[in-house]
N, C-alpha and C positions, 0 to 999 in steps of 0.2 A: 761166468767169471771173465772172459772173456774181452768182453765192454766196458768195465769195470774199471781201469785206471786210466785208459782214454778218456772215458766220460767224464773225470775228476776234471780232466784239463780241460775239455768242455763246459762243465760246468762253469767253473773260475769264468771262462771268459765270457759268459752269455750277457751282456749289458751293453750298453750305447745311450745314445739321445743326448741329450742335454751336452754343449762345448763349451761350457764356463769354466775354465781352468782356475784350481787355485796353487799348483806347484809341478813342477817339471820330475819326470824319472832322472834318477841319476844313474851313472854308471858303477859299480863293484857291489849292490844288494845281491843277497845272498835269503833266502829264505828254504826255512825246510821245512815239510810236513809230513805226519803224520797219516797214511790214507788207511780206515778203518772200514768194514763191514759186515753187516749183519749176517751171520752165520749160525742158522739154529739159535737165534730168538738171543745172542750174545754177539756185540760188538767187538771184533777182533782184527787188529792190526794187521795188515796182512803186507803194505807194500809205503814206499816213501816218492813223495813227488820234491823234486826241486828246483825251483826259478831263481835266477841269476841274469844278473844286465854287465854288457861291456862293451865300452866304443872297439868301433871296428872302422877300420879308414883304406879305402879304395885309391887309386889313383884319380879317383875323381870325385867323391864324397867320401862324405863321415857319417855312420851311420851309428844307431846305437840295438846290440846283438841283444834280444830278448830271448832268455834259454830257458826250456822244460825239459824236465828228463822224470820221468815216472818208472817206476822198479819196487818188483815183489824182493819181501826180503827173502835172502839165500832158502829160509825153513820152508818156503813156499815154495821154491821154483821147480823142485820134483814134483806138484800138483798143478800147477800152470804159471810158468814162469814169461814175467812179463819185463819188458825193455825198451822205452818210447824215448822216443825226441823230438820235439816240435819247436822251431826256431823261426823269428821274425828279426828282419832287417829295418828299423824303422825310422823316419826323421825324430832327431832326441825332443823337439819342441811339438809338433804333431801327433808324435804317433802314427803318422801314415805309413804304409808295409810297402817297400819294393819289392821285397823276397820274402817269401815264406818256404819252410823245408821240415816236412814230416817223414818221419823215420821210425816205424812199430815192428816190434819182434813179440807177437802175443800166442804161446803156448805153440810156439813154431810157423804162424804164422805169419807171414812176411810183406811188407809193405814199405817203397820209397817213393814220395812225391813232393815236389817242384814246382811252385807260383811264381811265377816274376808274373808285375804286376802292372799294366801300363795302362794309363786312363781307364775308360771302358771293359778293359778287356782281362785277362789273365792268360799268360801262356803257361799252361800246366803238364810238366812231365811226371809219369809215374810208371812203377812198375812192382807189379804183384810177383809173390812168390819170384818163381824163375820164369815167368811169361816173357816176353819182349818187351819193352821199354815203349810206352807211346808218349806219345805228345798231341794235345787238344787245345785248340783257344775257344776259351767259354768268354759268354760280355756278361758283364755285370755293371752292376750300379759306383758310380764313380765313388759312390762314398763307402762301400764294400768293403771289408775289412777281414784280417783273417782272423782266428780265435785267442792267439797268444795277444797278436798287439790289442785286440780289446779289450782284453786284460789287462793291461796297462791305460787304456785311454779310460778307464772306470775309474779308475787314483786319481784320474785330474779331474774328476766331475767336480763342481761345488754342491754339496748335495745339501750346505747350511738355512738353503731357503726353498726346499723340498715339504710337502705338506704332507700328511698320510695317508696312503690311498692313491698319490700320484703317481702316474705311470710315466715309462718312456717308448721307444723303440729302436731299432737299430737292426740292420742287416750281416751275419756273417758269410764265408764262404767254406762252405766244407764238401768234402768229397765231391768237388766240384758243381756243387750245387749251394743256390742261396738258400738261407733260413732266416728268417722272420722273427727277432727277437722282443720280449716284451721283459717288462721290471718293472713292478710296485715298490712303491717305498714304504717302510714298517716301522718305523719311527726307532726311536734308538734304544740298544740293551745291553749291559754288561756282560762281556768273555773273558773266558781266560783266552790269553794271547803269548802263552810260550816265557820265553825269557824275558818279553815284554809288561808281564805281570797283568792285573786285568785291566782292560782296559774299555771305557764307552765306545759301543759301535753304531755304524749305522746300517740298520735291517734291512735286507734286499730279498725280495720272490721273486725267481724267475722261471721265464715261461717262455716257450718256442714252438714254432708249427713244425715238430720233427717229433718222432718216438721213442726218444731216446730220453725225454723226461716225465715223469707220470705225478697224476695227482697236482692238486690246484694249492698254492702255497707251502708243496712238500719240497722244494728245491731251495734253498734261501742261503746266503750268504751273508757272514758280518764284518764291513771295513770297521778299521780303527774311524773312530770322526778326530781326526787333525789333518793335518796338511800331505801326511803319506799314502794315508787312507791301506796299511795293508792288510789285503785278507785274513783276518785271524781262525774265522772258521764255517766251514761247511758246509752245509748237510744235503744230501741228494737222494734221488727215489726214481728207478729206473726200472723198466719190466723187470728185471731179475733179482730185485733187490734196493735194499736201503744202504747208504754207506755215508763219513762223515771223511773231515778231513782236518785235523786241527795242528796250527801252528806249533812249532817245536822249539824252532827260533830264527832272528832276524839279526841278520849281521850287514855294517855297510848303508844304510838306510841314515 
């Protein structure tokens, strides 16, 4: 359990390649979901993920606040009660991340860490439990991105002249390490999509050199195909288990 609603936000963001933009994030979406999994061979609800956008303005930029918050509901939190926050600072036309800041309380487990992000590099503070507070600068690849704003840079893909079978790649940055992301494209299939009613999506498999996702075409995600492209649902497969994630609603969009 554990891994389990971290990995929803992982999931969400595993995608890159292709920078054919067909529409910009806006600020005030509000999305809620539903995070379900499999428990004794029956799909059970057990926690809610929420992503939300808002400009946020510096004395010297304007950035736009990409926010996650993942949480077991209340019936759950006497069995492993979980409380994440993972936020990107990002330019609203790019997508590109100055700051990223994770924040997880899982089953009393405790974790805060800190990317400011400059060219090459990342200056990353964190700190477990009650350890000491360090700070490390890792180099990465200038085009390196964190897992929230990928999430976001996947909405602007064009994916209307995508072929089936096509793949991409893209690099993220997690626990201060890269991972190697890959995405098939599966041509398109109707979901339900929440208060958005159902709607054609377009099919995504993805795939990463990390063990945190298992089995070949078990990880798959479906955008809406129009101009917002939001995640309406899904489905992941990770050594402990199977879990889904389905939209509840969309507000602000």
């Amino acid at each position: 359990m554990k891994t389990i609603v971290a990995t929803l936000s992982l999931i969400m963001a595993l995608w890159g390649g292709c920078q054919t933009t067909t529409a910009q994030i806006t600020s005030g979406e509000k999305l809620i979901y539903a995070g379900s999994y499999n428990m004794s061979g029956l799909m059970t609800q057990i926690a809610q993920l929420t992503l939300s956008t808002e400009t946020t303005k510096t004395t010297k930029n304007t950035y736009l606040h990409l926010n996650c918050e993942a949480a077991t509901y209340s019936k759950w939190d006497s069995f492993f009660k979980i409380r994440d926050v993972y936020e990107s600072f990002v330019d609203a036309k790019t997508i590109k991340p100055s700051l990223y800041k994770r924040n997880i309380n899982e089953g009393g487990y405790t974790k805060r860490e800190k990317y400011v992000f400059k060219g090459n590099q990342i200056i990353s503070t964190s700190q477990r439990r009650n350890k000491p507070e360090k700070t490390t600068t890792v180099t990465i690849n200038p085009n390196t991105i964190d897992v929230v704003s990928l999430l976001y840079k996947l909405r602007i893909i064009n994916f209307s002249s995508f072929k089936i079978g096509q793949t991409q790649s893209y690099t993220i940055v997690f626990d201060e390490k890269e991972i190697p992301v890959f995405v098939k494209f599966m041509g398109k299939e109707t979901v339900d999509a929440g208060n958005l009613g159902k709607k054609e999506c377009y099919k995504l498999s993805i795939g990463a050199k990390t063990n945190v996702l298992k089995g070949k075409d078990q990880n798959l995600i479906w955008l809406t195909a129009d101009t917002k492209k939001i995640p309406a649902l899904i489905k992941f497969s990770i050594p402990v288990g199977t879990g889904e994630l389905h939209l509840k609603t969309a507000t602000g969009i």
